[in-house]
C-alpha positions in Angstrom: 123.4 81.1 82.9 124.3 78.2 81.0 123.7 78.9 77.4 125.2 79.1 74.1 127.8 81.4 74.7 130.5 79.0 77.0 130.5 76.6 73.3 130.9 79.7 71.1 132.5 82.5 72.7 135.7 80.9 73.2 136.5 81.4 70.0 136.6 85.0 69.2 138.3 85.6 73.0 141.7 83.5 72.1 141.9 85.1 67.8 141.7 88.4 70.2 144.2 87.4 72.9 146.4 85.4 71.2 147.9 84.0 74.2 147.0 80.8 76.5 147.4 83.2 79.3 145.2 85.9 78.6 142.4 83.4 76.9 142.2 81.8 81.0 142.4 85.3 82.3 139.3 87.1 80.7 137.5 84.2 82.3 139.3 84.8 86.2 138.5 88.5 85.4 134.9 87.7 84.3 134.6 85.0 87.4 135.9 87.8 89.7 133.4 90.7 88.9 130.7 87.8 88.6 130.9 86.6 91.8 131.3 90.3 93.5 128.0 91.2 91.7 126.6 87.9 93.0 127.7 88.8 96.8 126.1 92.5 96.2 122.9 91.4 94.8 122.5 89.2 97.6 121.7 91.8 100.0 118.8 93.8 98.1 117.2 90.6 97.1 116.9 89.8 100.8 116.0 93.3 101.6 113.7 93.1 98.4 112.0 90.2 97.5 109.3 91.3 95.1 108.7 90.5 91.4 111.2 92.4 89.2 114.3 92.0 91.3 117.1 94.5 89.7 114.2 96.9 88.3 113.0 97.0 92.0 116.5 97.5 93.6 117.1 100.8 91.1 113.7 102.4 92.0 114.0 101.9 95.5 117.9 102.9 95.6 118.2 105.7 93.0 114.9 106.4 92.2 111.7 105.4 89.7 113.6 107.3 86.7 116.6 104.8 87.0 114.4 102.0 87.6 112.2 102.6 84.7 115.5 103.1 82.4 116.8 100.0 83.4 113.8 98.1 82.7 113.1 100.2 79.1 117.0 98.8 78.2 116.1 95.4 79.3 113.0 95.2 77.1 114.9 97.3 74.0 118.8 95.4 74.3 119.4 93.5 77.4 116.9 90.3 78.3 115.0 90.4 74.5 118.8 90.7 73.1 120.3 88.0 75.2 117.2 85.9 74.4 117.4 86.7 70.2 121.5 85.7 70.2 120.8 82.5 72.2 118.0 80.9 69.9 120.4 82.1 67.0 123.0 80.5 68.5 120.3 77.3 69.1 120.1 77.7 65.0 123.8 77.7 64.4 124.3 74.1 66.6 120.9 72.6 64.1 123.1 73.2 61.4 125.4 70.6 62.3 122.2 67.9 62.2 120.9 70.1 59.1 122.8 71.6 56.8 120.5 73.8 55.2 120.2 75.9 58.7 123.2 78.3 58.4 123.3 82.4 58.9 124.5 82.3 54.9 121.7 80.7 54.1 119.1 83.5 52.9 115.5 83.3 52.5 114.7 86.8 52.5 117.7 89.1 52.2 116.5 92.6 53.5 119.4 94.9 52.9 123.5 95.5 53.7 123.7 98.2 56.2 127.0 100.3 54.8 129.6 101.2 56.9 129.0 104.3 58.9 132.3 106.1 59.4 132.0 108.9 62.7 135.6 110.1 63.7 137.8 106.8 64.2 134.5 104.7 64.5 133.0 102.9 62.0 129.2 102.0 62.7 126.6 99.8 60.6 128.1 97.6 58.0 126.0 95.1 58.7 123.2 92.4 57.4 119.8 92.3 57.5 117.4 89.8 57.0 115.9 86.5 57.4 118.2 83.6 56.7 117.5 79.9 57.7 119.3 80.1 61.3 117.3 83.2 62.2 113.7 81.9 61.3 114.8 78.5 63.2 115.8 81.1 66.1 111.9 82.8 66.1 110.3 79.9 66.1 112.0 79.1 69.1 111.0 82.5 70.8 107.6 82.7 69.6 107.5 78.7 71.2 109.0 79.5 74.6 106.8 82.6 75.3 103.6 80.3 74.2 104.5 77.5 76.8 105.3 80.6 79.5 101.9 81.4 79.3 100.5 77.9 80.8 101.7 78.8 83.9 105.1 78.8 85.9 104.9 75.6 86.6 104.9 74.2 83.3 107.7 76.8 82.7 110.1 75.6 85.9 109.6 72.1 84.7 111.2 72.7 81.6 113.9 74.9 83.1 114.6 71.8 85.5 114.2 69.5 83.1 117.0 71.2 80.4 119.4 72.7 83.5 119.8 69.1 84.4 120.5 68.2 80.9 122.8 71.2 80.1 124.5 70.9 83.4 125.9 66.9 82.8 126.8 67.7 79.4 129.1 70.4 80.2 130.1 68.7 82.9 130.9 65.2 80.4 132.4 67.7 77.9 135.0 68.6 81.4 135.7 65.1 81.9 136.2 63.6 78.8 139.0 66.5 77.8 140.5 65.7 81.0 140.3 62.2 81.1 140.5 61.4 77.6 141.1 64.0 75.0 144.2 65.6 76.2 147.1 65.4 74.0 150.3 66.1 73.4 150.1 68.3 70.4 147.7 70.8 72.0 149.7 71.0 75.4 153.0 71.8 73.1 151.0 74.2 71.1 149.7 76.1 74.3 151.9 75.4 77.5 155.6 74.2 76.1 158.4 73.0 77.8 158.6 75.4 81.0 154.9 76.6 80.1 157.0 79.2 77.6 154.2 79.2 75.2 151.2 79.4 77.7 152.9 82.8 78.8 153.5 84.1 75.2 152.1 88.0 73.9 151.0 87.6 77.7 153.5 90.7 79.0 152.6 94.3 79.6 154.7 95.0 76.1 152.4 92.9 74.3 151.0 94.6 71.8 147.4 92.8 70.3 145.7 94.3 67.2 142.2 95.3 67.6 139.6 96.9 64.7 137.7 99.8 66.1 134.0 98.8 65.2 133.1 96.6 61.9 135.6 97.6 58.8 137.2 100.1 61.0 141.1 100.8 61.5 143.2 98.0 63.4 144.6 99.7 66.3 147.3 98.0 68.7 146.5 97.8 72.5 147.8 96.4 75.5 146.8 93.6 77.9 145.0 95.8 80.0 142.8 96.6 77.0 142.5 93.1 75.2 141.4 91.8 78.4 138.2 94.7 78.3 137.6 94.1 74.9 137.5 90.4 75.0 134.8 90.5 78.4 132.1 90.7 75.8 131.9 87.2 74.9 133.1 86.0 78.2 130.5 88.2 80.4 127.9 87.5 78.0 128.1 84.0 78.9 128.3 84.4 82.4 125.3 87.0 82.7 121.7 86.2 83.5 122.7 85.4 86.9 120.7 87.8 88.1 117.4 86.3 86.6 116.3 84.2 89.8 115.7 87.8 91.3 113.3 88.9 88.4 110.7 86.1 89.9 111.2 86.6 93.9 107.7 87.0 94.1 107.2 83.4 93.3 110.3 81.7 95.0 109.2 79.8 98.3 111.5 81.9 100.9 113.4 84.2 99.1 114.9 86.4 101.9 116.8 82.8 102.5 116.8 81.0 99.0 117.7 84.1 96.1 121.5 85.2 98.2 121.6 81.4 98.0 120.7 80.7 94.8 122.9 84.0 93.6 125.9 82.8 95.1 125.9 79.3 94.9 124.3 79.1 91.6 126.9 81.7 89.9 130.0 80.2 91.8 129.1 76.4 90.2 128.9 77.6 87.0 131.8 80.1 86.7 133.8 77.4 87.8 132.8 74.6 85.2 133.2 77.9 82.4 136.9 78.5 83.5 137.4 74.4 83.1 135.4 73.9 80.0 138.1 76.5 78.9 140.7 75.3 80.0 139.5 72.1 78.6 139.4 73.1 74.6 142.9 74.1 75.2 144.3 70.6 76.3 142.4 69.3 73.6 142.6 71.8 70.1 145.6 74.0 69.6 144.3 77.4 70.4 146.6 78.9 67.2 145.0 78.1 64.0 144.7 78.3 60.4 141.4 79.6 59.4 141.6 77.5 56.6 143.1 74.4 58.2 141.6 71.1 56.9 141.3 69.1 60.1 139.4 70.6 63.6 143.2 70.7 65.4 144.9 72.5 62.1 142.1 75.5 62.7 142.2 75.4 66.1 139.8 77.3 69.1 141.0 80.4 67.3 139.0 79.3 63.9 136.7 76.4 64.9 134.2 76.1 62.4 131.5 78.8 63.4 133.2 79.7 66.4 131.9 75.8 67.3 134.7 75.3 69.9 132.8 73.0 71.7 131.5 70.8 68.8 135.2 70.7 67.6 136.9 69.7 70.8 134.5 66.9 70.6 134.9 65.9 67.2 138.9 65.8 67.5 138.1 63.1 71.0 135.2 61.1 68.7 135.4 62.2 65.2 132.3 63.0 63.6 130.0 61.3 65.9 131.5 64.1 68.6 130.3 66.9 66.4 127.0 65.4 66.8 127.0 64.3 70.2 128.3 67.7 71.3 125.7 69.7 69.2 122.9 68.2 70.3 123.9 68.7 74.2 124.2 72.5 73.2 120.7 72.4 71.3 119.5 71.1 74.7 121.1 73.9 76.9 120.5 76.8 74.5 117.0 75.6 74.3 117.1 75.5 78.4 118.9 79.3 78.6 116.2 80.5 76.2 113.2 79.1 78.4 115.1 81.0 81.4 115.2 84.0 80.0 111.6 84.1 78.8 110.4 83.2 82.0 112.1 85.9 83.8 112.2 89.1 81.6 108.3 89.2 81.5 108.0 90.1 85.3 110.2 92.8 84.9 107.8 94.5 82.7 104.7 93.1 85.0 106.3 95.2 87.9 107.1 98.1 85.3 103.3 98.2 84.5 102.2 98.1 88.1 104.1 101.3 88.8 102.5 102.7 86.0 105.7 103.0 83.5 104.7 100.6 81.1 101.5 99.3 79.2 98.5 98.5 81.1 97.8 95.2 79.6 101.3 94.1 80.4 100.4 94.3 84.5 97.0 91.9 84.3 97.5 88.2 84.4 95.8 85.5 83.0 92.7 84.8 84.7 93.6 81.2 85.0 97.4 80.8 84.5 98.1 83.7 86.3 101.1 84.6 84.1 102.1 88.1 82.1 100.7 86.8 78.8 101.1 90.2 76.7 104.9 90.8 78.5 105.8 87.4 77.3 104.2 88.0 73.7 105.5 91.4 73.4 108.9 90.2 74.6 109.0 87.9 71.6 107.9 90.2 69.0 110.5 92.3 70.2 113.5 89.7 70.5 112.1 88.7 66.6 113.1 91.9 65.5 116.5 91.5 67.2 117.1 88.3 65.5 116.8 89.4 62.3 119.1 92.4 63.2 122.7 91.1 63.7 124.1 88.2 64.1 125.6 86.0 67.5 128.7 88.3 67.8 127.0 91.9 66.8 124.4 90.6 69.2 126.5 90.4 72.6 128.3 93.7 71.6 124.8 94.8 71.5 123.7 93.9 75.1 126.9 93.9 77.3 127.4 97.7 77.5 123.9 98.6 78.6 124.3 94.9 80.9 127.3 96.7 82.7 125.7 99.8 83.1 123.4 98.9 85.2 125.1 96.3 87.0 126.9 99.7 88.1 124.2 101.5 89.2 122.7 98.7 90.9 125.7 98.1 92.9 126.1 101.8 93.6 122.3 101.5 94.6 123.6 98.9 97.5 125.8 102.0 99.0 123.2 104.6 98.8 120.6 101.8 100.6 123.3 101.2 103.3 123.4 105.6 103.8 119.4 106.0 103.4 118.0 103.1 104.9 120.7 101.8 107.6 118.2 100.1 110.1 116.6 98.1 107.4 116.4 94.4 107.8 119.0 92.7 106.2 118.9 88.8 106.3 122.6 88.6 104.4 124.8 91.1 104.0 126.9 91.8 101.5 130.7 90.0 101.6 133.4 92.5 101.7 131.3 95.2 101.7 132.2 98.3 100.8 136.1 96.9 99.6 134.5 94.2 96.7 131.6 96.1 95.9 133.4 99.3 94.9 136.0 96.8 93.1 133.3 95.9 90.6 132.6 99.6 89.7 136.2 100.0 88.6 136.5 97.2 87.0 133.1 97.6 84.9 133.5 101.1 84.4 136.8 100.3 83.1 135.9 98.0 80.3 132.6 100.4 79.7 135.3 102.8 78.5 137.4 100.7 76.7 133.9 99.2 74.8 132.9 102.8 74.1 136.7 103.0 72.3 136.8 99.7 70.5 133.3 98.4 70.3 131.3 101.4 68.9 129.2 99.8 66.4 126.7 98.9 69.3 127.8 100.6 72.7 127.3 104.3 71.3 123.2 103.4 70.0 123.2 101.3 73.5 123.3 104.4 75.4 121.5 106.3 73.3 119.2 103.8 73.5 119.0 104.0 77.9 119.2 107.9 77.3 115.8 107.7 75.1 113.9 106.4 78.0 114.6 109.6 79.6 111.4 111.5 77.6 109.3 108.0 77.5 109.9 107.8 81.4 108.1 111.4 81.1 105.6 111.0 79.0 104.4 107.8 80.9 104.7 108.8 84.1 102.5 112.2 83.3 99.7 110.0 81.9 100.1 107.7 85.1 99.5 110.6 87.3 96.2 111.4 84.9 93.3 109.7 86.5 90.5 108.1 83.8 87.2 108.1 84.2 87.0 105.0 86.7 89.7 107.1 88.9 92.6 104.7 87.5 95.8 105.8 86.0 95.3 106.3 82.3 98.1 103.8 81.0 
């Protein structure tokens, strides 16, 4: 879970709040749906504890179709999406050690994607290319899935290696705002006397400008919407939660240790994210001037990069902050990245095994025993993303089609409870059916509001699932054709 995003992401939530109030509160709002999918997932991993966790809870709840879509989206946007904006995000924080890394910095310019308008949306209007930050970001890919391969014990040792790492730094980032980087110009920037200006453009009459899609119309909206609009940088780094279920099949007792894991796991680190917020805030003036000469005059609002992180360190230590701070993010983006990797691959493992995805993605290494061509076609994939977008077009890119089937996943968890009701359930879900049904509202509400006011990537998202549709088809009537040796022809 801890990636890039918690460093970055800040950023572009307060220029869209505006307000010390509603910055915190995208991160309760995130932390509460979080923490209810947590609680819900619980339950089918205990129920299901097979390699391919969510892609096994929607085939067995809802049906192979819905399974099969889900794990199609993962491979297309969500886990190869997720994985191309983190190591671009990995190539952003090498800048600060080396210049000459930067997303302006071009080597191979492929073309400008104009601006698209359809109705009130405006679509495209983008770059596309290969610029220093992106190649740095496919190295990285092409690195992780390589080491993936040697097994998944070379792989967990990194992952326990960096989570360590990325944990104490954001937990030393925490404590130094706290302790020592707390100030008296940000906390009468962004609480005031009587905490007057922590509740400003916070009430339901607050009206906060939004542009519908890239170049598009600025539109005004209310809390109610800001707060939607703004879950796409803080969800994106909250997600990947659900990864420890993609490798049950390899976790020492996972009816016991993946609820565990889910909750425990999700509730640590949404709670540092809500104080490593609330941190940049007692440390940087969340207003800024974009072209402010000093880290405090631009603020979290315009931190250079969207840095937040880097900057709240650099006001505390100077420049020697900016440094210290990058390389702790190089060291958990790097960490996220490995994650990822290791996880999405035996979603597509379990895909092939059912038939619903290329044969050679279902054998494993004869001695590693690892999904070697899901991890290499994974990364060819994610290098195509990378050169796609950039960090921000990236998370429009995946959150959508994320929440879409975090819905139907969840929804999955009632239709388990009504078909299978004497099934063995080592945990059950908290709340149930009050919280569960909670987190379809709320995700279905900001799935709307993403449709409105993000539509440069949501709209192609769904066509995106809705293409699987005829590849689900076509694959599943070759699986049922038998080839010579009597095996499904795949």
């Amino acid at each position: 879970m801890i990636g890039s995003g918690i460093f970055i992401v800040d950023a572009d939530i307060a220029r869209g709040t505006n307000s010390p109030a509603l910055y915190l509160g995208a991160w309760v709002v995130t932390a509460i749906l979080t923490m209810i999918g947590a609680l819900s997932y619980g339950e089918l991993a205990a129920m299901m504890p097979k390699a391919g966790g969510q892609y096994v809870y929607l085939r067995e709840s809802l049906g192979p179709l819905s399974g099969f879509l889900y794990g199609w989206t993962l491979f297309l946007v969500i886990q190869t999406g997720t994985i191309a904006a983190v190591c671009v995000a990995f190539g952003k924080f090498l800048g600060v050690f080396f210049p000459a890394i930067s997303t302006t910095h071009w080597l191979w310019h492929i073309a400008h994607v104009p601006a698209l308008p359809v109705g009130p949306m405006v679509l495209g209007n983008m770059e596309i290319g290969v610029n220093t930050a992106n190649l740095t970001a496919i190295v990285i890919v092409f690195f992780l899935a390589i080491v993936n391969i040697f097994g998944v014990r070379l792989g967990s040792l990194i992952q326990n290696v960096f989570t360590t790492a990325k944990a104490l730094s954001l937990a030393a980032l925490i404590l130094l705002a706290f302790a020592v980087g707390r100030n008296a110009t940000a906390w009468n920037a962004n609480f005031g006397a009587g905490w007057t200006e922590f509740w400003k453009n916070a009430s339901w009459n607050s009206l906060h400008p939004v542009q519908v899609g890239i170049g598009g119309p600025m539109v005004l909206v209310n809390a109610l919407v800001i707060l939607a609009v703004v879950q796409v940088g803080s969800l994106f780094s909250s997600d990947a939660w659900n990864n420890i279920t993609f490798t049950a099949g390899e976790v020492k007792n996972p009816k016991r240790n993946i609820p565990l894991s889910l909750v425990l796991g999700t509730g640590f680190v949404l709670t540092a994210y809500f104080l490593a917020s609330l941190s940049y805030i007692l440390v940087l003036t969340m207003h800024g001037d974009p072209n402010g000469a000093t880290v405090m005059a631009r603020g979290v609002q315009y931190a250079a990069e969207d840095r937040v992180a880097t900057a709240a360190l650099e006001q505390i230590f100077h420049s020697a902050g900016a440094w210290l701070m990058a390389g702790a993010i190089l060291i958990s983006t790097f960490g996220c990245a490995n994650g990822l990797t290791l996880a999405g691959a035996r979603v597509y493992y379990a895909m092939s095994r059912d038939g619903l995805f290329f044969k050679s993605v279902g054998k494993l290494h004869p001695r590693f025993k690892t999904p070697v061509a899901g991890l290499m076609i994974q990364a060819v994939w994610a290098t195509f993303l990378c050169v796609s977008g950039s960090y921000g077009q990236l998370l429009d890119y995946i959150i959508f089609a994320v929440l879409v089937f975090y819905i139907l996943t969840i929804l999955g968890l009632f239709v388990l409870r009504f078909k299978r009701p004497d099934a063995p359930r080592p945990y059950k879900a908290l709340g149930y059916p009050v919280l569960p049904g909670l987190y379809i509202v709320m995700a279905a509400w900001i799935c709307v509001v993403l449709l409105r006011y993000k539509p440069q990537y949501t709209w192609p998202g769904l066509v995106l699932v809705l293409l699987g549709i005829p590849v689900y088809l076509f694959w599943s009537r070759r699986s049922e054709s038998p080839s010579e040796d009597g095996t499904p022809s795949i």
